[in-house]
N, CA, C and O atoms as CSV, one atom per row, in Angstrom:
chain,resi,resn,atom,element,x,y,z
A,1,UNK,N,N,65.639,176.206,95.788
A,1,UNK,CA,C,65.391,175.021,96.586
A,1,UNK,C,C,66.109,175.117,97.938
A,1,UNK,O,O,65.633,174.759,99.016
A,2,UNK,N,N,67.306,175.644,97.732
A,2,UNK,CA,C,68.473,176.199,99.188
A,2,UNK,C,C,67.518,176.780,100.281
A,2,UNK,O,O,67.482,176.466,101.470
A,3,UNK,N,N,66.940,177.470,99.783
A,3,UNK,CA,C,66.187,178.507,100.826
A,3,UNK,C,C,64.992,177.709,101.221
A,3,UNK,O,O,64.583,177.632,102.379
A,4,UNK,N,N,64.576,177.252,100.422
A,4,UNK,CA,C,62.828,176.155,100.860
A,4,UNK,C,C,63.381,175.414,102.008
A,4,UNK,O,O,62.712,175.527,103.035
A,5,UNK,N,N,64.665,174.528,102.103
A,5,UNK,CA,C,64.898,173.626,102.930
A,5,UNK,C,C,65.216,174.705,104.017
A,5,UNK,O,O,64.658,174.622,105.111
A,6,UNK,N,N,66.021,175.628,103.771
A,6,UNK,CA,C,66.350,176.455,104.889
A,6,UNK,C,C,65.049,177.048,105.637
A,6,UNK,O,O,64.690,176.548,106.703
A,7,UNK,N,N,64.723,177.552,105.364
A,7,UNK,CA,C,62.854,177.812,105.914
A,7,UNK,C,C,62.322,177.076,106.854
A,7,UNK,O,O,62.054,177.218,108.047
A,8,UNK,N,N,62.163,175.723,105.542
A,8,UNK,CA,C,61.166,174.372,106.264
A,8,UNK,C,C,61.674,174.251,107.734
A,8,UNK,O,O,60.969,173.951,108.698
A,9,UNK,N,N,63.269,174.586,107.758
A,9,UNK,CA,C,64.385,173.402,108.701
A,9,UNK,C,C,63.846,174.564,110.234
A,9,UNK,O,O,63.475,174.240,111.362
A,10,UNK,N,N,64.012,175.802,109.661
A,10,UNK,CA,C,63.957,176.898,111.274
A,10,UNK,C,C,62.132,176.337,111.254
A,10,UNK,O,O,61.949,176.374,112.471
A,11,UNK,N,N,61.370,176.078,110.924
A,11,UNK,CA,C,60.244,175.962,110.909
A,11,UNK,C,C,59.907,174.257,111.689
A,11,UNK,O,O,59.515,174.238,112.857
A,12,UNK,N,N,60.052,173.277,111.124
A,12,UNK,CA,C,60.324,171.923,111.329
A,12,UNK,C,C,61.033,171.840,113.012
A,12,UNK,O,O,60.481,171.700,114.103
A,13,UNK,N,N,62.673,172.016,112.577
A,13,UNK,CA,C,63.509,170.924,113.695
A,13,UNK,C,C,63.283,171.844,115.030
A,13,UNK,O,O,63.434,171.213,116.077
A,14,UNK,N,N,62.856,173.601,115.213
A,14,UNK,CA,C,62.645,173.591,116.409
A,14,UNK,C,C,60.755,173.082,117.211
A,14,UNK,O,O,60.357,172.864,118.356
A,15,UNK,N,N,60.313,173.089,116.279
A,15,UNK,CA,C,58.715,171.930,117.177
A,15,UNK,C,C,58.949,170.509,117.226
A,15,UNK,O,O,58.267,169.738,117.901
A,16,UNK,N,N,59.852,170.199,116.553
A,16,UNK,CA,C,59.850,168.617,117.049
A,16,UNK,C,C,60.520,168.460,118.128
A,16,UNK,O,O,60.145,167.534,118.848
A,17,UNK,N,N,61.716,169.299,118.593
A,17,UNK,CA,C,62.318,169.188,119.302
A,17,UNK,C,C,61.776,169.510,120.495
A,17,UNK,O,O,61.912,168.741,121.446
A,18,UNK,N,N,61.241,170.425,120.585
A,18,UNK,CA,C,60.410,170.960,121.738
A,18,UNK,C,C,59.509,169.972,122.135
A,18,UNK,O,O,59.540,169.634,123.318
A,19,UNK,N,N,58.411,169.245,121.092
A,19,UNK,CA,C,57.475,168.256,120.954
A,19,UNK,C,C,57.838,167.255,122.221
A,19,UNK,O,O,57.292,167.192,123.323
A,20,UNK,N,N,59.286,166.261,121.525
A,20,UNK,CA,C,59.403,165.592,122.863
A,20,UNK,C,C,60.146,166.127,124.002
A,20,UNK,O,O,60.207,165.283,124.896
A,21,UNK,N,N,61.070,167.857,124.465
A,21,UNK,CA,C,60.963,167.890,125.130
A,21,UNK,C,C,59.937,168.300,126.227
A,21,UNK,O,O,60.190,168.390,127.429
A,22,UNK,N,N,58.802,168.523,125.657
A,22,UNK,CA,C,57.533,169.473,126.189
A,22,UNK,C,C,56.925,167.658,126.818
A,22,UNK,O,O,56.271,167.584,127.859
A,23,UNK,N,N,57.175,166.758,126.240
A,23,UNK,CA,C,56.262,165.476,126.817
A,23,UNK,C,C,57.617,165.069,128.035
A,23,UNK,O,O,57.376,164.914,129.232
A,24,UNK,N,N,58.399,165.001,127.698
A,24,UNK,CA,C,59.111,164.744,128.635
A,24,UNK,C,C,59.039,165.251,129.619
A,24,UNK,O,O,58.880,164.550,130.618
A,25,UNK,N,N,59.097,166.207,129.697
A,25,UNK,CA,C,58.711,167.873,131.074
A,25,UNK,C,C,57.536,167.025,131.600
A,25,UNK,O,O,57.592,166.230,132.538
A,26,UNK,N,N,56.559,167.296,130.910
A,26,UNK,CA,C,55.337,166.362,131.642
A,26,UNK,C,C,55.227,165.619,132.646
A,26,UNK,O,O,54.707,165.710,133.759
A,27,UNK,N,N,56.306,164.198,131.577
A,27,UNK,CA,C,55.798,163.228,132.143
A,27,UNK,C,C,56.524,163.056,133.911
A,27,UNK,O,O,56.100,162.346,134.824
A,28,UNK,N,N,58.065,164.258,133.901
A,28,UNK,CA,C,58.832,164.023,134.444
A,28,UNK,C,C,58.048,164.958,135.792
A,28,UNK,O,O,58.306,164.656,136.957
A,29,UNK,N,N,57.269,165.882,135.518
A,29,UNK,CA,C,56.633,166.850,136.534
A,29,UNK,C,C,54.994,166.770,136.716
A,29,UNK,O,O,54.193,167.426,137.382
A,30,UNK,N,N,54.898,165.869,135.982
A,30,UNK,CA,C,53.089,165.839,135.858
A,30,UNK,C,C,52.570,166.913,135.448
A,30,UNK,O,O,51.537,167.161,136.070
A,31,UNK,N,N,52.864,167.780,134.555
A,31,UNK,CA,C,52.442,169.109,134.180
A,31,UNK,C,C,51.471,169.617,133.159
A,31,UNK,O,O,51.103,170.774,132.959
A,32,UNK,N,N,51.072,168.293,132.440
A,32,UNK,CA,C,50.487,168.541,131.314
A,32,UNK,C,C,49.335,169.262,130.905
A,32,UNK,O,O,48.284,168.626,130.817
A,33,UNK,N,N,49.338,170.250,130.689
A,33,UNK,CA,C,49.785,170.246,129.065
A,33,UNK,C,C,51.174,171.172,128.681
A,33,UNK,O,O,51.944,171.283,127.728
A,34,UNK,N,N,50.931,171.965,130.511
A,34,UNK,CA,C,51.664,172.871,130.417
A,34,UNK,C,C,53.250,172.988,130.228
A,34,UNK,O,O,53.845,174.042,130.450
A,35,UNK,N,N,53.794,171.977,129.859
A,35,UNK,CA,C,55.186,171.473,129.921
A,35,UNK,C,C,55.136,171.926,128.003
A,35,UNK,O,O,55.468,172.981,127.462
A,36,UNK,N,N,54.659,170.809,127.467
A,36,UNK,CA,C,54.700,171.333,126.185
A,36,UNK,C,C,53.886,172.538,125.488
A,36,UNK,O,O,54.182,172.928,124.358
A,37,UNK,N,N,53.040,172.991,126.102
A,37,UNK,CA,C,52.765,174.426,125.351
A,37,UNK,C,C,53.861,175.353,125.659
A,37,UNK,O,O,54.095,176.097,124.707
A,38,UNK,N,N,54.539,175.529,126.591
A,38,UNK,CA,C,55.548,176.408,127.065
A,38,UNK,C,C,56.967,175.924,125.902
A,38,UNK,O,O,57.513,176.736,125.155
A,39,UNK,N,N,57.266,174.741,125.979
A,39,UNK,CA,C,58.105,175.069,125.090
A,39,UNK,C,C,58.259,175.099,123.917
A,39,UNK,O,O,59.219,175.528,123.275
A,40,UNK,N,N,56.761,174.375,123.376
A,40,UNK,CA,C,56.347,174.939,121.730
A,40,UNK,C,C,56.123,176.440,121.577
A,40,UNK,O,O,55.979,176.973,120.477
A,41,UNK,N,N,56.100,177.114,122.777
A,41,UNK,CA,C,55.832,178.359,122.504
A,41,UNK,C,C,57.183,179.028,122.155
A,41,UNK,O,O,57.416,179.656,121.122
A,42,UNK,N,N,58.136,178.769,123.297
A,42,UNK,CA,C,59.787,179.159,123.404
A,42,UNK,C,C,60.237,178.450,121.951
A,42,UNK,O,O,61.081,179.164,121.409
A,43,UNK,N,N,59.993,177.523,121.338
A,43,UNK,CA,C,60.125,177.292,119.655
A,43,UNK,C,C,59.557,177.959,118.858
A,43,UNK,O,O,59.998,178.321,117.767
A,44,UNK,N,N,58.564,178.181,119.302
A,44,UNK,CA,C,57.927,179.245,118.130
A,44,UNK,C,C,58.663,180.299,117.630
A,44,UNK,O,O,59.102,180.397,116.485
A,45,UNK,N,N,58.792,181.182,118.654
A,45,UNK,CA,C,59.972,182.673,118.854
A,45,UNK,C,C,61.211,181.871,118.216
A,45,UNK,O,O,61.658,182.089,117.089
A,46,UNK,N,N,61.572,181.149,118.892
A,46,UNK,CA,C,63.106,180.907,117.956
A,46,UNK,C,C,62.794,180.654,117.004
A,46,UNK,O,O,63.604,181.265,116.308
A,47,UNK,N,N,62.089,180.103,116.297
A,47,UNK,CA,C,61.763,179.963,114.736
A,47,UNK,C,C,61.151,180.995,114.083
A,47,UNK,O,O,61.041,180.964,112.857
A,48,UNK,N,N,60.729,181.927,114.754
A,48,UNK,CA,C,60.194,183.471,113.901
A,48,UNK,C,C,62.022,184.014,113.918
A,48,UNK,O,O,62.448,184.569,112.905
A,49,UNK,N,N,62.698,183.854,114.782
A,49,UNK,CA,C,63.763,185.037,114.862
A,49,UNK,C,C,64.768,184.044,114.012
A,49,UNK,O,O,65.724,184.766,113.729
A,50,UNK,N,N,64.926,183.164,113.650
A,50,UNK,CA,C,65.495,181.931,112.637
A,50,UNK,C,C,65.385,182.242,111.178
A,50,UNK,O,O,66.211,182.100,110.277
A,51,UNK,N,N,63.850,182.819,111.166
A,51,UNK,CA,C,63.412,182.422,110.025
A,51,UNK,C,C,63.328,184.258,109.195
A,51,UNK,O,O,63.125,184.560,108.019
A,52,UNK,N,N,63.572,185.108,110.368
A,52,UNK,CA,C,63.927,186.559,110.153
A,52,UNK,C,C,65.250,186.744,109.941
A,52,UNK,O,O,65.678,187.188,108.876
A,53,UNK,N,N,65.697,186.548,110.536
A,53,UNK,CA,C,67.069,186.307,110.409
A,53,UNK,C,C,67.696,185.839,108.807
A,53,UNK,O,O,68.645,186.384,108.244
A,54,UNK,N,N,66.851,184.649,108.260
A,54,UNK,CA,C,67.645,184.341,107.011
A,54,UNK,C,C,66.970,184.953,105.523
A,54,UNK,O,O,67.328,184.963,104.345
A,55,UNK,N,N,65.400,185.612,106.559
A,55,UNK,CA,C,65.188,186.294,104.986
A,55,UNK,C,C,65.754,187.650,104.883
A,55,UNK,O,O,65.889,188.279,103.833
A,56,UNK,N,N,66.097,188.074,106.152
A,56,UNK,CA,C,67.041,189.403,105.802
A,56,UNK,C,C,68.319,189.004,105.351
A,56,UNK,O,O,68.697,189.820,104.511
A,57,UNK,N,N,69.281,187.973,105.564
A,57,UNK,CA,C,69.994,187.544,104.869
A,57,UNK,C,C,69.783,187.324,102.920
A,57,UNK,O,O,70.531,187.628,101.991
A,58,UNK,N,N,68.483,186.699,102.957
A,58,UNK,CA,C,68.570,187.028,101.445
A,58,UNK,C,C,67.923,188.154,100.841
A,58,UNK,O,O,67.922,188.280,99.616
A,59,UNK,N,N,67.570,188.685,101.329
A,59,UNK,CA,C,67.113,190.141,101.139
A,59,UNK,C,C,68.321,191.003,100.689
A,59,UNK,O,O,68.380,191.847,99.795
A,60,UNK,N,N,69.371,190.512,101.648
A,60,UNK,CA,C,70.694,191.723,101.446
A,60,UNK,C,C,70.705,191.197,100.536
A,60,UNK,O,O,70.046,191.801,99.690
A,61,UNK,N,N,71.428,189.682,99.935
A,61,UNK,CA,C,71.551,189.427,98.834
A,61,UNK,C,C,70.857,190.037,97.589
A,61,UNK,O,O,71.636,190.548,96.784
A,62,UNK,N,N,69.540,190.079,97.280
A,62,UNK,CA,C,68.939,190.311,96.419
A,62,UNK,C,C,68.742,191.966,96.424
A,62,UNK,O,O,68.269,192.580,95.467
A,63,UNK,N,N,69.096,192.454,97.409
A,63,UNK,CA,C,69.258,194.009,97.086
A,63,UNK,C,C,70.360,194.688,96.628
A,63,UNK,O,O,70.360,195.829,96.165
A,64,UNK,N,N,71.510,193.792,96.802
A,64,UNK,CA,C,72.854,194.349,96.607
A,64,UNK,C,C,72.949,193.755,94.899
A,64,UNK,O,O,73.722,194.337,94.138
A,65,UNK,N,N,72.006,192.423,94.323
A,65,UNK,CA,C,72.123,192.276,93.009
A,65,UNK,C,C,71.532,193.459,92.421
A,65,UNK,O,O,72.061,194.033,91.469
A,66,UNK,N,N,70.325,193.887,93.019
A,66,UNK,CA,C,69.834,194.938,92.071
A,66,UNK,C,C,70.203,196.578,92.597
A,66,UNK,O,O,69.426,197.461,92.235
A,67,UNK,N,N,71.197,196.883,93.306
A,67,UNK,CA,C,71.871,197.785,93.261
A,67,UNK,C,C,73.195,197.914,92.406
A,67,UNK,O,O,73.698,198.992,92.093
A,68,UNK,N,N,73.722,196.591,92.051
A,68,UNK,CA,C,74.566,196.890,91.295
A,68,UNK,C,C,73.956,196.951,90.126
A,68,UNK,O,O,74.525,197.827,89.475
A,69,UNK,N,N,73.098,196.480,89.521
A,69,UNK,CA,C,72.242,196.875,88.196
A,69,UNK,C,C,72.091,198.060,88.261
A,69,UNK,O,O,72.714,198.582,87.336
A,70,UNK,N,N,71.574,198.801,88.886
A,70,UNK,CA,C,71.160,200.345,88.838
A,70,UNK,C,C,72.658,200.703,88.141
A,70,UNK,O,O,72.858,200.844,86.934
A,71,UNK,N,N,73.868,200.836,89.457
A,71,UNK,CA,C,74.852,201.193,88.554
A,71,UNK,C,C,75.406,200.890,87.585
A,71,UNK,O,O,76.348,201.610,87.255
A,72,UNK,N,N,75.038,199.626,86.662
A,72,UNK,CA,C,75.634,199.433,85.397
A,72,UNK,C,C,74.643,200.588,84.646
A,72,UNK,O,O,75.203,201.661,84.423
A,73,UNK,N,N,73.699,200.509,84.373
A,73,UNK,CA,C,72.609,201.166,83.876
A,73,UNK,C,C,73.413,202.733,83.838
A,73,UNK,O,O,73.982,203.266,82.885
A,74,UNK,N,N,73.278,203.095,84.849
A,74,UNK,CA,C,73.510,204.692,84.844
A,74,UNK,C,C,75.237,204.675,84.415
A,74,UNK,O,O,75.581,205.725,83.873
A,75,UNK,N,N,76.068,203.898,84.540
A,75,UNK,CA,C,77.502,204.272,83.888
A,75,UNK,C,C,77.367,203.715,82.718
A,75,UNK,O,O,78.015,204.281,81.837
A,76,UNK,N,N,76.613,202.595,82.313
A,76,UNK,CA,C,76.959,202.554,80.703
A,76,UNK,C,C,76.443,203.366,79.536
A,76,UNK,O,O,77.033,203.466,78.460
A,77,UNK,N,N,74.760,204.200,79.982
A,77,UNK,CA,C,74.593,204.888,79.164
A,77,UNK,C,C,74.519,206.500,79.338
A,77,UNK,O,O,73.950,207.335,78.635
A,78,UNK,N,N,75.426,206.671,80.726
A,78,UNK,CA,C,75.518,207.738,81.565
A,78,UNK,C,C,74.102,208.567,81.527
A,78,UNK,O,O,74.007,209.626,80.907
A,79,UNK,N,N,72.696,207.814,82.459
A,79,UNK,CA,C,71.751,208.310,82.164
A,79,UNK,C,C,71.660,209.084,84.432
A,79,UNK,O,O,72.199,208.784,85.497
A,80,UNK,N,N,70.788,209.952,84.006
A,80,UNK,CA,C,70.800,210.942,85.540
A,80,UNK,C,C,69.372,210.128,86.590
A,80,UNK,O,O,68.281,209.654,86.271
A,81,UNK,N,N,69.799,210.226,87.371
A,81,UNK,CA,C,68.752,208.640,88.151
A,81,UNK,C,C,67.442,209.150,87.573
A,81,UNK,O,O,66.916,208.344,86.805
A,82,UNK,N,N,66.754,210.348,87.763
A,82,UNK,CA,C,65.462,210.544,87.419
A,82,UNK,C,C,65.439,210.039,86.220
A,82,UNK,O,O,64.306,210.141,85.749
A,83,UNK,N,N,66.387,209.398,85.313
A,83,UNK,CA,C,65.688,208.772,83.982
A,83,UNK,C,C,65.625,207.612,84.292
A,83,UNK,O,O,64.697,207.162,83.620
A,84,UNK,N,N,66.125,206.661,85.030
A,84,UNK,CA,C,65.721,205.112,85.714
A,84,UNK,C,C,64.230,205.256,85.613
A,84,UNK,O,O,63.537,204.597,84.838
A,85,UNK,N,N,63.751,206.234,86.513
A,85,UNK,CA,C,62.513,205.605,86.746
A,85,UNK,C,C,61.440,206.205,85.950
A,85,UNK,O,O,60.251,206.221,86.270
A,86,UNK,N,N,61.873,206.616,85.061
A,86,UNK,CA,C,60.906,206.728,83.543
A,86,UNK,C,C,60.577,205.743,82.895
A,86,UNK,O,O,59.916,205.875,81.865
């Protein structure tokens, strides 16, 4: 559930934010539309590199659980790696 909210949140709080500053830009320069496509766009990227960012974070996690499995495996029944993947 940790990670769903974490996701949603790089996904979610940077377009809303952008949302009203992209209308604001607008209204403040007469620019529209181009005020907010520009910075829903500049949200976008931060929310791809947000949202890369924390699945390589759990990625390490979940690779370093199943690297230490490998080594219980091979020291408890002292087996030679080519038998793992038999």
């Amino acid at each position: 559930m940790s990670l769903f909210v974490r996701l949603s949140a790089w996904v979610a709080f940077p377009v809303i934010i952008a949302t009203f500053i992209g209308q604001w830009l607008d209204k403040k320069y007469d620019s529209a539309p181009f005020g907010l496509l520009g910075v829903v766009g500049v949200a976008f990227v931060f929310s791809m590199i947000g949202l890369v960012y924390e699945a390589s974070k759990e990625y390490g996690k979940f690779n370093k659980k199943n690297d230490s499995r490998k080594e219980d495996v091979c020291t408890d029944k002292q087996l030679a790696p080519h038998d793992i993947l038999k």
